[in-house]
C-alpha positions as CSV (number, residue, x, y, z in Angstrom):
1,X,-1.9,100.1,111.1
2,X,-3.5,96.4,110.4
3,X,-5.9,95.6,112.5
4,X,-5.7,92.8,115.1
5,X,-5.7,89.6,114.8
6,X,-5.1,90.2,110.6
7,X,-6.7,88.2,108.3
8,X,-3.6,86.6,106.7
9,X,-0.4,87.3,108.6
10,X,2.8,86.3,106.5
11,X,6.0,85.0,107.1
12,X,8.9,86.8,104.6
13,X,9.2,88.8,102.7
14,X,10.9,87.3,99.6
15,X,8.8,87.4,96.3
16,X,6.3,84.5,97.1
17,X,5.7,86.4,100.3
18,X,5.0,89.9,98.4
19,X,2.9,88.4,95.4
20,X,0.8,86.6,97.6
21,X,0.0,90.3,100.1
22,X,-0.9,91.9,96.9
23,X,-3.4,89.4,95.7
24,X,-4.6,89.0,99.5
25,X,-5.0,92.7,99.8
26,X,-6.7,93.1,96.4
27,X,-9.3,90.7,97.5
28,X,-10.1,92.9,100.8
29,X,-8.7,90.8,103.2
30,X,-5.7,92.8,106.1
31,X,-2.6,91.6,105.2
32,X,0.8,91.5,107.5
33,X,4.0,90.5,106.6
34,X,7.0,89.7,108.6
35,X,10.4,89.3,107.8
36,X,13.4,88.7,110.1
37,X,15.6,90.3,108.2
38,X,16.9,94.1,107.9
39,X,15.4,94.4,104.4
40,X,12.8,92.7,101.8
41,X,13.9,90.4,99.3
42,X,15.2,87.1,100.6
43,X,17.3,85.9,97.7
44,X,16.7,88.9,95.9
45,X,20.0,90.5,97.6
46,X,22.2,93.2,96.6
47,X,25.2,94.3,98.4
48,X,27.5,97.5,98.9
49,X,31.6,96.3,99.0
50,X,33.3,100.1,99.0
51,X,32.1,102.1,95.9
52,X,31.1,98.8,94.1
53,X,27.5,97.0,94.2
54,X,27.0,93.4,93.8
55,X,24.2,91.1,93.1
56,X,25.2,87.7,95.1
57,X,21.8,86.1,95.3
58,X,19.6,85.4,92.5
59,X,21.7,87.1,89.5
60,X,18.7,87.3,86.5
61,X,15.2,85.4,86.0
62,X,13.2,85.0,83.3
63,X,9.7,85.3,82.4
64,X,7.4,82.5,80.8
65,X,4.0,83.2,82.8
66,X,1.2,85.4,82.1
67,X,1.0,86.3,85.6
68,X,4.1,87.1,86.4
69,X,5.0,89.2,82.7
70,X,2.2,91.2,83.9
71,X,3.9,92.1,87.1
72,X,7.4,92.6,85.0
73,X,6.2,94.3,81.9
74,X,5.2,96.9,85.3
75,X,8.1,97.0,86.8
76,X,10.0,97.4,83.4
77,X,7.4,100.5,82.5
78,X,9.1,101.4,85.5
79,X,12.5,101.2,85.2
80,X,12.7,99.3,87.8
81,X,14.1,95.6,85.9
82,X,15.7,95.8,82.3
83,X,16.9,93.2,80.0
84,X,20.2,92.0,80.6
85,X,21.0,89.9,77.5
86,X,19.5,87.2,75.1
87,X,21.9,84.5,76.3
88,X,25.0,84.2,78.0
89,X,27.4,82.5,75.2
90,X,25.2,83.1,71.7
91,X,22.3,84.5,71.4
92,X,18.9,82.7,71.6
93,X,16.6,85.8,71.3
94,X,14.9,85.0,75.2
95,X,15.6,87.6,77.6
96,X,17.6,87.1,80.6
97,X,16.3,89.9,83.5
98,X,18.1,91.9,86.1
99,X,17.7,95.4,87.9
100,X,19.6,97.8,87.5
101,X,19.8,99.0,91.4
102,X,20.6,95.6,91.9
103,X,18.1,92.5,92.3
104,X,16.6,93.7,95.4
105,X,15.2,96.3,94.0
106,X,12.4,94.5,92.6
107,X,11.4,93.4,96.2
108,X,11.7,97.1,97.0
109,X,9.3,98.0,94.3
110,X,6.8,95.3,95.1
111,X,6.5,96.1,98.7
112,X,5.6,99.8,98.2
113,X,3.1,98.6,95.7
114,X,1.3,96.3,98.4
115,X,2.2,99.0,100.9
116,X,0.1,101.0,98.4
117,X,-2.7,98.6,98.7
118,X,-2.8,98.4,103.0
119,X,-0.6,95.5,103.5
120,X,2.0,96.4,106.6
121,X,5.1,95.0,105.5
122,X,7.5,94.5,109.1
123,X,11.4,94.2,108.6
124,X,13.7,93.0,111.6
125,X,10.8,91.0,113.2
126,X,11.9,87.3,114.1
127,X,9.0,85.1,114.9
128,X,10.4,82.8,117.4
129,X,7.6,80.2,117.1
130,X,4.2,79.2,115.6
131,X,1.6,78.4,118.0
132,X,-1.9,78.3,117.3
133,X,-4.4,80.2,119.5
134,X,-8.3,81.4,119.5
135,X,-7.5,83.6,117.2
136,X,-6.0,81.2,114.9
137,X,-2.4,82.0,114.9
138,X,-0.1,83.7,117.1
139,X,3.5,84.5,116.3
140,X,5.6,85.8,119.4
141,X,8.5,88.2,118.5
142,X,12.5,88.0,119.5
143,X,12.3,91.9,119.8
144,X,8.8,91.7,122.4
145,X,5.2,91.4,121.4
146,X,3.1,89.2,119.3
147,X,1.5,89.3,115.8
148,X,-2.1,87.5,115.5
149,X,-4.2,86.1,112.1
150,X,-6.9,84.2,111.4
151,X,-4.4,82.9,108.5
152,X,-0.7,82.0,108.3
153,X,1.3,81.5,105.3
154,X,4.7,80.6,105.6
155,X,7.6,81.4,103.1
156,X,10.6,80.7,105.1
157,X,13.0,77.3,103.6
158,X,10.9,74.5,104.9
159,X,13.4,73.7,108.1
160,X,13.5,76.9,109.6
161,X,9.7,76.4,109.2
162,X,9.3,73.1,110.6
163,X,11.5,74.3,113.5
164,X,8.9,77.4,114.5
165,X,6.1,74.8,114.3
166,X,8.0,72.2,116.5
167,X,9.0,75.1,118.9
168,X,5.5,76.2,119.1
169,X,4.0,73.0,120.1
170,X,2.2,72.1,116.5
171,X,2.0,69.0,115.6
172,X,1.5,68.4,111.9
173,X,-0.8,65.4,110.5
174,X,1.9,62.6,109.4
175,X,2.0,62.7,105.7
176,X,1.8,66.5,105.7
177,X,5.2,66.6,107.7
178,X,6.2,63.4,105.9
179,X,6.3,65.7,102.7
180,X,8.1,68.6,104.1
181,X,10.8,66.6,105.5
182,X,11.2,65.4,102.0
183,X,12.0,68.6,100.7
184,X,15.7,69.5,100.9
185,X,17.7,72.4,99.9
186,X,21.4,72.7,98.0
187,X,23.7,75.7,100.4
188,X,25.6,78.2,97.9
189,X,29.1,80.2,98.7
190,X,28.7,83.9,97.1
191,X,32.4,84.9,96.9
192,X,32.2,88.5,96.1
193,X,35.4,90.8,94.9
194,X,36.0,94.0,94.1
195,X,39.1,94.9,91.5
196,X,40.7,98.0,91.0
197,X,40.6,97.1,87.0
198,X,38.7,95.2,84.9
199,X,37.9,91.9,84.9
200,X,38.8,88.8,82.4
201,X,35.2,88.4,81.7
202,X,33.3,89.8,78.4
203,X,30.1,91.9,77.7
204,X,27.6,90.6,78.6
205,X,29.3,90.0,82.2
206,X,27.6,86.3,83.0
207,X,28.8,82.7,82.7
208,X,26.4,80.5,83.1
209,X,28.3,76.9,83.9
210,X,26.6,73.5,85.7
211,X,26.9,71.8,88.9
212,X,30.0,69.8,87.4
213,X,31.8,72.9,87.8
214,X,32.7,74.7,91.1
215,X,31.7,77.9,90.2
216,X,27.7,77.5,88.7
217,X,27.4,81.1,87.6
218,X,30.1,84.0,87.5
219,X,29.0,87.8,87.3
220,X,30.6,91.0,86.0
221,X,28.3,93.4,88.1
222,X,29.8,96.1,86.1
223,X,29.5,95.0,82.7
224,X,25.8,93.6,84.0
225,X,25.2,97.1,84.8
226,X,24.6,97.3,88.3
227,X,27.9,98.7,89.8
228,X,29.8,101.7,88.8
229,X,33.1,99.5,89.4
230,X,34.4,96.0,88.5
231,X,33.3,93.6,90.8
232,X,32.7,89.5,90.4
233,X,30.5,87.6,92.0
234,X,31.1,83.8,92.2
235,X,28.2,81.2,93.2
236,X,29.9,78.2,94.2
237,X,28.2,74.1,93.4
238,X,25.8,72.5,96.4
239,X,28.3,70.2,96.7
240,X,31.7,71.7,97.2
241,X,29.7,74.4,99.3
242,X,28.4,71.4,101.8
243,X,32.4,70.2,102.0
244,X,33.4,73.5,103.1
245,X,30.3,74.4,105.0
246,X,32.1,74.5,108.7
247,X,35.8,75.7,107.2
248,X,37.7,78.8,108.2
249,X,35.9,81.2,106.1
250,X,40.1,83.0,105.5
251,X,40.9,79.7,103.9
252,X,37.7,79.1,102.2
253,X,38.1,82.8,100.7
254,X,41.8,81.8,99.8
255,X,41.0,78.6,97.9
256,X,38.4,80.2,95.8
257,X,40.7,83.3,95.1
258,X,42.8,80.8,93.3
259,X,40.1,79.0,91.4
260,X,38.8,81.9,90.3
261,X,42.2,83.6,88.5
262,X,40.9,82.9,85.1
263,X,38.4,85.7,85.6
264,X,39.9,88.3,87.7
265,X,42.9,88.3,85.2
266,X,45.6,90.5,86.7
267,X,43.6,93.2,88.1
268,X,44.1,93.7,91.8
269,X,41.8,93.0,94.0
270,X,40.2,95.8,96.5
271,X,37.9,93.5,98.8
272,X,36.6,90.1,99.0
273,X,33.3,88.6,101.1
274,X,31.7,85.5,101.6
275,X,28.2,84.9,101.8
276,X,26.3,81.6,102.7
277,X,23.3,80.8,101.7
278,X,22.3,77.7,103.5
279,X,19.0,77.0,101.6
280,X,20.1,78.3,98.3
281,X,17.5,76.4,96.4
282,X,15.4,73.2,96.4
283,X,17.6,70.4,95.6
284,X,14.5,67.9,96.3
285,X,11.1,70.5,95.8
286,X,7.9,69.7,96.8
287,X,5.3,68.8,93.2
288,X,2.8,71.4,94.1
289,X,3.0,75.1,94.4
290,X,2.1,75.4,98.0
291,X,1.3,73.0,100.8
292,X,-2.0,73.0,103.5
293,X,0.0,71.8,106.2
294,X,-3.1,72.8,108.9
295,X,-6.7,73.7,108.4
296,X,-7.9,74.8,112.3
297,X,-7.7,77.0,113.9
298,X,-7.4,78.8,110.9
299,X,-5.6,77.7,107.5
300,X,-1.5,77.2,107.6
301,X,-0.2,77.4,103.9
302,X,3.6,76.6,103.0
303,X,4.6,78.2,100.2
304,X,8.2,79.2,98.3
305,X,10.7,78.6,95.7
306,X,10.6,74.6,97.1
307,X,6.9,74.4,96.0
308,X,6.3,73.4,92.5
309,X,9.3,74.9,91.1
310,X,12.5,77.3,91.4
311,X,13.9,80.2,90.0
312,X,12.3,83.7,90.5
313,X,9.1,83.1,88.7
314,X,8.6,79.7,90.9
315,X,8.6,81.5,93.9
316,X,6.1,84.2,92.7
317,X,3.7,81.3,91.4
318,X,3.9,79.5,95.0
319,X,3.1,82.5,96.0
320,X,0.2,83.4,94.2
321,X,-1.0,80.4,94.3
322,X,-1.0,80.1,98.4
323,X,-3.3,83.1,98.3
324,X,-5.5,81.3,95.8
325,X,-5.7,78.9,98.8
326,X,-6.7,80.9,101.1
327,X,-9.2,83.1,99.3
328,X,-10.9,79.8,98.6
329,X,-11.5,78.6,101.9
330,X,-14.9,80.2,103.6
């Protein structure tokens, strides 16, 4: 068990979350991590539809870091990610990554590895607000009780952060919460379905299209390599998803049945689900890869996917470099 109050107590755990506890821990500090979810993984989410497994967060990532090859080349040693292709229309000889137990498996993987190291690692626990206290920081808990640190770092989408603070009686100096409010986030519709057949698209199972289009990416999770059976995934633009945010999710489903013909061909469909993602990505980021949003009682770093950069590897650099932070402060 960590002891209490924690050194750094954590907020998610997506992969900023989970490559900041392991450089935390390796430096000797007691590490918590909190996550209101069922499972690890934020965006990294896989789902079961029937016998069929889809991917309808993040569907790949690449690698262009030293830091973050280092944790990959690992998790490849370990069968854990593989490559998927070298480009989704020709070939361009970069590699395009994805697991092949599905995307949340590489959160899986990194959370016994810190587990390894002494960080405790808490699914299903909502903080309800962030209040500040002798300790430093205390987070009360929907389900009862309280977790305290000396630290905080915060992963969560920058709203659902400043509404803990707000709710928790922190106020934040002006230009710090001038710059969060400043960060805003794109939503995305994941339409998944399931077919009895296969689909229209080819090997290597990806189209990767723009924000001109409705659908942004489309996924064979079978040809990927990820589910045993032919199932799409279909991430739908910032825009048309921001339209349709409030609609009957039946008609929404219907509408992007139809849009989406061209791919599913003439196979028949088994099952279809929607999934929102309200803060998808960072439409307007913040330049630098985390945020000191409060220095007493203890240090409050903001870090995630809306600091310094997107994608997979962004979020593992805020991450790493939030602990960076915090390991420099006496």
């Amino acid at each position: 068990m960590i002891k209490t109050p924690a050194d750094v107590c954590i907020i998610g755990a997506g992969l900023s979350g989970l490559a900041a506890a392991g450089m935390l821990a390796d430096a000797g500090l007691s590490v918590a991590v909190i996550d209101k979810a069922r499972g690890v993984g934020g965006r990294l989410a896989t789902r079961r539809i029937g016998d069929a497994k889809l991917d309808h967060g993040a569907q790949f990532f690449t690698v262009r870091g030293d830091d973050f090859r280092a944790v990959i080349d690992d998790a490849q040693a370990a069968g854990v990610v593989d490559v998927w292709c070298h480009g989704f229309t020709e070939e361009d000889g970069y590699p395009r990554y994805y697991c092949p137990n599905g995307m949340t498996a590489l959160a899986k993987w990194l959370t016994s590895n810190v587990a390894d190291r002494g960080v405790v690692v808490e699914t299903g626990q909502r903080a309800t607000q962030i209040e500040r206290s002798e300790h430093g920081w205390r987070l009360p808990i929907e389900s009862g009780g309280e977790r305290l640190s000396r630290a905080l770092l915060v992963t969560s989408p920058v709203p659902q952060t400043l509404t803990l603070l707000a709710d928790g009686g922190v106020e934040l100096d002006p230009n710090v919460a001038s710059a969060l409010h400043a960060i805003t986030y794109k939503p995305t519709f994941a339409l998944m379905v399931t077919l009895e057949s296969a689909s229209m698209l080819l090997p290597p199972g990806g189209v990767q299209r723009t924000e001109a289009d409705l659908f942004t990416f489309i996924s064979d999770n079978h040809l990927k390599g990820v589910s045993e059976k032919p199932a799409l995934t279909f991430h739908v633009n910032g825009e048309a998803s921001t339209s349709r945010w409030d609609d009957a999710p039946a008609i929404v489903i219907s509408d992007l049945l139809t849009e989406a013909k061209p791919w599913i061909g003439d196979a028949p469909i088994i099952d279809v689900q929607l999934h929102k993602w309200k803060y998808a990505g960072p439409h307007t980021p913040h330049p630098e890869r985390h945020l000191i949003a409060a220095t007493e009682p203890g240090l409050l770093v903001l870090a995630g996917d809306a600091f310094g950069g997107p994608k997979v590897e962004g979020a593992f650099n805020s991450g790493l470099s939030a602990a960076k932070a915090l390991l420099a402060q006496p």
